[in-house]
C-alpha positions in Angstrom: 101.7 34.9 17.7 99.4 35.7 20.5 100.7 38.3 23.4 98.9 38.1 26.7 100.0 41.4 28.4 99.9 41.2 31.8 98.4 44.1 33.7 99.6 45.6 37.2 98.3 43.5 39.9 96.4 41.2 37.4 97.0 36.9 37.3 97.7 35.5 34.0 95.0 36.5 31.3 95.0 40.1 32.4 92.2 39.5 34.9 93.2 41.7 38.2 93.4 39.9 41.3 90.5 41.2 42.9 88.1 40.6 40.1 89.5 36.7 40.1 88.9 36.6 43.9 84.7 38.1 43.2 84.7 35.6 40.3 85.9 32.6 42.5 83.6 33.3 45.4 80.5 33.8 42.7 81.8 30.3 41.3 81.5 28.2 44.8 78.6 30.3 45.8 77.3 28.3 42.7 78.7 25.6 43.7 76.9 25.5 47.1 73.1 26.6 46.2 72.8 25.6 42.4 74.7 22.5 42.5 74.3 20.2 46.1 74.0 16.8 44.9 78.2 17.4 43.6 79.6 18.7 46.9 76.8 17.8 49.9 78.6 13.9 51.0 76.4 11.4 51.3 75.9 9.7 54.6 78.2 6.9 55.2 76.4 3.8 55.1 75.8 1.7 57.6 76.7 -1.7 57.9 75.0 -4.9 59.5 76.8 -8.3 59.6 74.7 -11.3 58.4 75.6 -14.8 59.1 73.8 -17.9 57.9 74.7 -21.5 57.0 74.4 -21.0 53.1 76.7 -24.2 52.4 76.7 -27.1 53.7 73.9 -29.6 55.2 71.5 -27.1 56.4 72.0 -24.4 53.5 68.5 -24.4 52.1 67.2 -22.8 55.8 70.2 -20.4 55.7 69.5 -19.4 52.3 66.4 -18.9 53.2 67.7 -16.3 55.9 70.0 -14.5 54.1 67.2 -13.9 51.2 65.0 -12.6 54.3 67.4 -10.1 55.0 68.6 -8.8 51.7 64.6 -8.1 51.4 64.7 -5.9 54.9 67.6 -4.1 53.7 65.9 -3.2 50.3 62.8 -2.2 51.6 64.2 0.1 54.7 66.9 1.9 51.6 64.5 2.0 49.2 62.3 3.6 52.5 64.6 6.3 53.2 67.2 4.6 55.3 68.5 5.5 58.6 66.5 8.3 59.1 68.3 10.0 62.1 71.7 9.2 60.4 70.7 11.6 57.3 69.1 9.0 55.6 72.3 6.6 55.7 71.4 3.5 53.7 72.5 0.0 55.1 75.1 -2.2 53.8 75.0 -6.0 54.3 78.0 -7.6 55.2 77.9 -11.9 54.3 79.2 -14.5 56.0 78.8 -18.1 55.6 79.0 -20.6 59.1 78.5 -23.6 56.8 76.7 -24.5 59.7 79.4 -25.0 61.8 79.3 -22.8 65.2 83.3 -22.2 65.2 83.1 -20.9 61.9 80.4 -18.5 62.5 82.2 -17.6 65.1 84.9 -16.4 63.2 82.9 -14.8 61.1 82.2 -12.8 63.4 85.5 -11.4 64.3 86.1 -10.4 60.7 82.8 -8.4 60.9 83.6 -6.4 63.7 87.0 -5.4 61.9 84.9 -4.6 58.9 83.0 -1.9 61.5 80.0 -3.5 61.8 77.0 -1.9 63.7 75.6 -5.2 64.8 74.8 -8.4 63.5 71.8 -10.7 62.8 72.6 -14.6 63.1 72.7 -17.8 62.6 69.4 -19.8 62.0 70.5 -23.0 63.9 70.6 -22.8 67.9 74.5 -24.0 68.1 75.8 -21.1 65.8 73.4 -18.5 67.1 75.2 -19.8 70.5 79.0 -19.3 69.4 77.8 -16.1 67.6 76.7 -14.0 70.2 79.2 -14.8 72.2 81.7 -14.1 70.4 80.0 -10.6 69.7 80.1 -10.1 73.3 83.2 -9.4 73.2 83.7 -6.6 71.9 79.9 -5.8 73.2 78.6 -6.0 69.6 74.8 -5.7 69.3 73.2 -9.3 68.4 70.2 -10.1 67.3 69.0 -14.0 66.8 67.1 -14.8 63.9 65.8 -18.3 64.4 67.7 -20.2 66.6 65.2 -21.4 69.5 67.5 -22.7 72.3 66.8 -20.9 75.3 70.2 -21.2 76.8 71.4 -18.3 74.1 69.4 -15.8 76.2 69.8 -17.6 79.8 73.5 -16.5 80.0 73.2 -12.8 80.7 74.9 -11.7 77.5 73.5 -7.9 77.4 74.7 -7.8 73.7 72.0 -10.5 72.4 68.3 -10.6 71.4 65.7 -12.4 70.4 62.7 -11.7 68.7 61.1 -15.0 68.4 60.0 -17.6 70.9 62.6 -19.8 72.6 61.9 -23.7 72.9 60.9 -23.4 76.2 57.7 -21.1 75.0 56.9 -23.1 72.0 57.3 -26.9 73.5 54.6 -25.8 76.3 52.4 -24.2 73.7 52.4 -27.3 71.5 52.0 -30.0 74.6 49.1 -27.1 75.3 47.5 -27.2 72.2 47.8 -30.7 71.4 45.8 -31.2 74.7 42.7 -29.2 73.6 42.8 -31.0 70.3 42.7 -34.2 71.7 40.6 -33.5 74.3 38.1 -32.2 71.6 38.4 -35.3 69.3 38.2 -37.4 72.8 41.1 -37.8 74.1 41.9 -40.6 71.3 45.7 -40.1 71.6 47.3 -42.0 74.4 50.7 -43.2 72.9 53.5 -41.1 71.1 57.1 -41.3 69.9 59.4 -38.2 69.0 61.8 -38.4 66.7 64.7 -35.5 66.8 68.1 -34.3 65.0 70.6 -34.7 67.5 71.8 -31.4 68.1 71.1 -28.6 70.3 67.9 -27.6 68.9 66.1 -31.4 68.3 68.1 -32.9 71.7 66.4 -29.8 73.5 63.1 -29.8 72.1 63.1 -33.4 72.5 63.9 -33.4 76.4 61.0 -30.6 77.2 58.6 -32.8 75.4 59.7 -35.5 77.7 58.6 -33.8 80.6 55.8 -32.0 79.3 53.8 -34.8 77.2 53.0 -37.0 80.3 51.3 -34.1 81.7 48.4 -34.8 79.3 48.1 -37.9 79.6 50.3 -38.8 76.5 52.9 -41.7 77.3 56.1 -41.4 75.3 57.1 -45.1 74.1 60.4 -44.1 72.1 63.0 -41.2 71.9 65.0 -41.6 68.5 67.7 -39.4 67.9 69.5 -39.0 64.5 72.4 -36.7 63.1 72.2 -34.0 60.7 72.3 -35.3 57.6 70.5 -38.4 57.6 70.2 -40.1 53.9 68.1 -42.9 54.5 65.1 -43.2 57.7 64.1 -46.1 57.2 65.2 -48.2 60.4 63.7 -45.4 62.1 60.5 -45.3 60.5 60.1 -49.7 60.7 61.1 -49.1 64.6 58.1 -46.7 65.0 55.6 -48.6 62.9 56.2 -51.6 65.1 55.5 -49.4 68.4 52.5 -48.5 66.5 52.0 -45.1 68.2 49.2 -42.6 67.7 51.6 -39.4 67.1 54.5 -39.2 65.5 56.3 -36.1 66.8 59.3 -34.9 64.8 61.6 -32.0 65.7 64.1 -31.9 62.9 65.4 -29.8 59.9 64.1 -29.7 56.4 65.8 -31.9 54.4 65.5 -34.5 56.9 62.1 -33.7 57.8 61.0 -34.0 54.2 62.6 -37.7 54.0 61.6 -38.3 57.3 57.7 -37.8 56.0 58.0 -39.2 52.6 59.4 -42.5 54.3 56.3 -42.8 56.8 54.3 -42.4 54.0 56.0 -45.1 51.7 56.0 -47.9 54.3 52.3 -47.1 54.8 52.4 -45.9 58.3 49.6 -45.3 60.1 48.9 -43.0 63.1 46.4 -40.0 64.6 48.5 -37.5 63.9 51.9 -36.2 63.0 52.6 -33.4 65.2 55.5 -31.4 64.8 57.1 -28.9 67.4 59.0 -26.6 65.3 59.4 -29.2 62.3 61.9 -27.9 59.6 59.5 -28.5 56.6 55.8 -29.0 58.6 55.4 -25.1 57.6 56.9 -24.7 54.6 55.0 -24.0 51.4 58.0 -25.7 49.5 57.5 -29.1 51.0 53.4 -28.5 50.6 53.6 -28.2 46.9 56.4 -30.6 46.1 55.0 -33.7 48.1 51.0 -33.0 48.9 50.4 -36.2 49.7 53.0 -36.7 52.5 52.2 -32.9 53.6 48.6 -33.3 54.0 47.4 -33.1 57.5 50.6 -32.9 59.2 50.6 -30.2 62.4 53.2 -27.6 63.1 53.8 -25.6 66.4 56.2 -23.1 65.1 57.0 -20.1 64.1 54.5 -18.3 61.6 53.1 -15.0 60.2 49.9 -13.9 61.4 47.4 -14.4 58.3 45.3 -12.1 59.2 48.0 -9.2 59.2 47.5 -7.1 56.0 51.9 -6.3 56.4 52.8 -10.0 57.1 50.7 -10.8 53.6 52.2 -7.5 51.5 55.8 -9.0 52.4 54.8 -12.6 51.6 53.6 -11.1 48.0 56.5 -9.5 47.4 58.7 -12.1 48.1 56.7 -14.5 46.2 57.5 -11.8 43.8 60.8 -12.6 43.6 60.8 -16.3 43.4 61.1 -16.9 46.6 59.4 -19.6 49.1 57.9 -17.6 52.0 59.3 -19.7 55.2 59.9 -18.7 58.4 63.4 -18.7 57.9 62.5 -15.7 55.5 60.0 -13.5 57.5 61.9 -14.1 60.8 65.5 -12.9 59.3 63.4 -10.1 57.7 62.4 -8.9 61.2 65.5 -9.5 62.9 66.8 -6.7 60.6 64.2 -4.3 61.1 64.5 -4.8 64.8 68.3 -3.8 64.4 67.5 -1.2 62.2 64.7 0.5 63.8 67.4 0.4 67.1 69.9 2.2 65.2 67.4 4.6 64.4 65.9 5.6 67.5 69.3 5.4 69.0 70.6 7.8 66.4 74.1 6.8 66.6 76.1 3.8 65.4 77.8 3.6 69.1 76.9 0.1 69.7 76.0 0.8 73.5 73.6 3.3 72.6 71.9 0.4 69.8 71.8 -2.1 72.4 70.0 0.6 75.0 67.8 1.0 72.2 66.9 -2.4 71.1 66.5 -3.4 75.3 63.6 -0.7 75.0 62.3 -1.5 72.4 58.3 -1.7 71.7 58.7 -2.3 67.8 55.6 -3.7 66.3 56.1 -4.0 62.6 56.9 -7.5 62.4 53.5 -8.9 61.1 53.4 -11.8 63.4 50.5 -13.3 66.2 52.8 -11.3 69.0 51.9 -8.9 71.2 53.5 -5.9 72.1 57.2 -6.5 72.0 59.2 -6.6 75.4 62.4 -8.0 75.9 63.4 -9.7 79.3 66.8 -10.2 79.7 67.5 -10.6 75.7 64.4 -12.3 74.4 60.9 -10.7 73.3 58.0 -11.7 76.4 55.7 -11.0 73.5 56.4 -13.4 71.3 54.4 -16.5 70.6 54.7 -19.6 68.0 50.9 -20.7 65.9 50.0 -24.0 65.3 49.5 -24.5 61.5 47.8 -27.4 59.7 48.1 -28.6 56.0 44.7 -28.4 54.5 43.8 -29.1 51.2 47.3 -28.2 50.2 47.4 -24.9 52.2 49.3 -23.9 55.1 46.2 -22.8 57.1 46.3 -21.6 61.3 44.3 -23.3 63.8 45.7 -21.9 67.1 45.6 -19.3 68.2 42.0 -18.9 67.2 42.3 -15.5 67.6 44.4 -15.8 63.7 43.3 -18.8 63.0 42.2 -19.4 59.1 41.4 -23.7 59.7 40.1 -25.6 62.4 42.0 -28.5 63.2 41.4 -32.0 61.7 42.4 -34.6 63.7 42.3 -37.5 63.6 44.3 -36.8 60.0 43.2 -38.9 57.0 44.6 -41.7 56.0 
């Protein structure tokens, strides 16, 4: 049998007490310098609330969104994080609207429990509109993704911000441009109808196109209004072939939008042009490669990437990369993100005053887009701008602003 003998003044094994207390402090000494990674914390992650419609009738678009934003989130962790914060990375929090506004608003309230620093939402204008609001209660910092209905920035919310153009800016840029191309083909156009989804977005867009398309000299014969979803267009498609007008001007989401065209197409519809003001599929490689032929030659005033912008290409490859269809859905929800993240950076705090401070003042100019320098007003970026975009020869190419522009414009379009 073993005998441990224990000295005077020693602990257990025989080891006195003051050589245990040298050993111990040589032992965290250790600790400290030779082994950091085991006792230096990691920064505590921060996290950002993301709501889109990912079930429901406008899921594609807000699957689109949320796949935008996982890719921001990638790139700025795998970039180093939140610098300021120690290099915290950023955690996504999900939530699904189903692309009803009450339920992203109560997504909403489950996010701030969960401690969110802000959140980016909620592709369509309705939720976008219950979403912020609801984050201005509790003075949240919002940023809008896509949704394009002015009245989201018009209420004085000092919480919420937007990126993108508004429907105010893009409606007068599209009536604008459709002028000049007009003008330069002749002034051929005299007649249109404008066919919208009936929600806040399309019952919007619709009304400033009222007011603004007269102003050109272009008569509007018809107004047809239909809900979201809409299985079968063609009573709306024989109304507008018997008006016979030279545009066709739809303002609608993309599943719609897609049946919408493939319809005109089957019952042999002819006009000038079909030109879109922020059309849910008239930009959108998807519909260009599944159905050319109802694709080709359509116009789009909308949202897009500037072509010419070696970032905005980079980000399309890589999410190409991954399968995925580069829409505006994608790069827009990518750059909401950033926005908010570059804001929590500069702010170098997580206090949500400090982040909306911060994004206010904000002159951020990563985003790869035909904007100039970013400046918000009241909530929403004076430097934004949509681009009108043509489908050529199966392409997505840009004819205005010629500045990016990749395509002049063909109009009259081909039979």
């Amino acid at each position: 049998m073993t005998t441990i003998t224990k000295r005077p003044g020693s602990i257990g094994g025989g080891m006195r007490r003051r050589e245990f207390l040298a050993t111990g402090a040589a032992v965290v000494g250790l600790g400290i310098t030779g082994f950091p990674a085991v006792l230096r914390a990691e920064p505590k992650s921060v996290k950002i609330g993301l709501i889109h419609p990912v079930t429901g009738a406008i899921s594609f678009s807000g699957t689109q969104c949320r796949a935008g934003a996982e890719l921001a989130i990638a790139d700025i962790n795998a970039a180093g994080g939140i610098k300021s914060l120690g290099g915290a990375k950023i955690e996504g929090v999900l939530g699904d609207s189903q692309g009803k506004p009450e339920i992203g608003a109560s997504e909403v309230d489950k996010m701030v429990e969960q401690g969110v620093a802000g959140i980016v939402a909620g592709y369509s204008s309705a939720i976008s509109l219950a979403t912020s609001q609801e984050a201005a209660k509790t003075n949240t910092p919002h940023v809008v993704d896509v949704g394009v209905s002015d009245e989201i920035v018009n209420r004085g919310l000092k919480n919420t911000f937007r990126l993108a153009p508004g429907y105010g800016m893009v409606s007068g840029i599209a009536v604008e441009n459709l002028d000049k191309i007009n003008k330069a083909a002749g002034s051929i156009a005299k007649t249109a109808v404008v066919v919208h989804e009936d929600s806040l977005f399309g019952t919007g867009t619709a009304k400033l196109l009222s007011e603004q398309l007269p102003k050109i000299g272009i008569e509007l014969v018809d107004v047809i209004k239909h809900p979201t979803p809409t299985r079968d267009f063609t009573n709306i498609v024989l109304q507008i072939k018997a008006k016979n007008p030279d545009l066709i001007i739809p303002a609608n989401y993309y599943n719609e939008y897609v049946l919408f065209a493939r319809t005109l197409r089957q019952q042999q519809v002819k006009a000038k042009g079909i030109y879109s003001v922020l059309g849910g599929a008239a930009s959108n490689y998807k519909f260009v490669h599944d159905f050319p032929e109802a694709a080709e030659g359509i116009m789009d005033c909308n949202h897009w990437f500037n072509p010419k912008s070696d970032l905005a290409l980079q980000r399309k490859k890589a999410a190409e990369a991954k399968g995925l269809v580069y829409t505006y859905e994608v790069f827009l929800t990518y750059n909401a993100v950033a926005l908010l993240a570059d804001a929590i950076d500069r702010a170098g705090s997580t206090d949500k005053e400090k982040v909306i401070e911060a994004l206010a003042s904000s002159t951020w100019d990563k985003h790869g887009m035909p904007y100039g320098p970013t400046k918000f007003v009241n909530g929403q970026n004076e430097g934004a701008a949509p681009a009108n975009t043509q489908v050529l020869g199966g392409q997505i190419e840009v004819i205005y602003p010629k500045e990016f522009a990749s395509a002049d414009a063909v109009f009259p379009m081909k039979s």
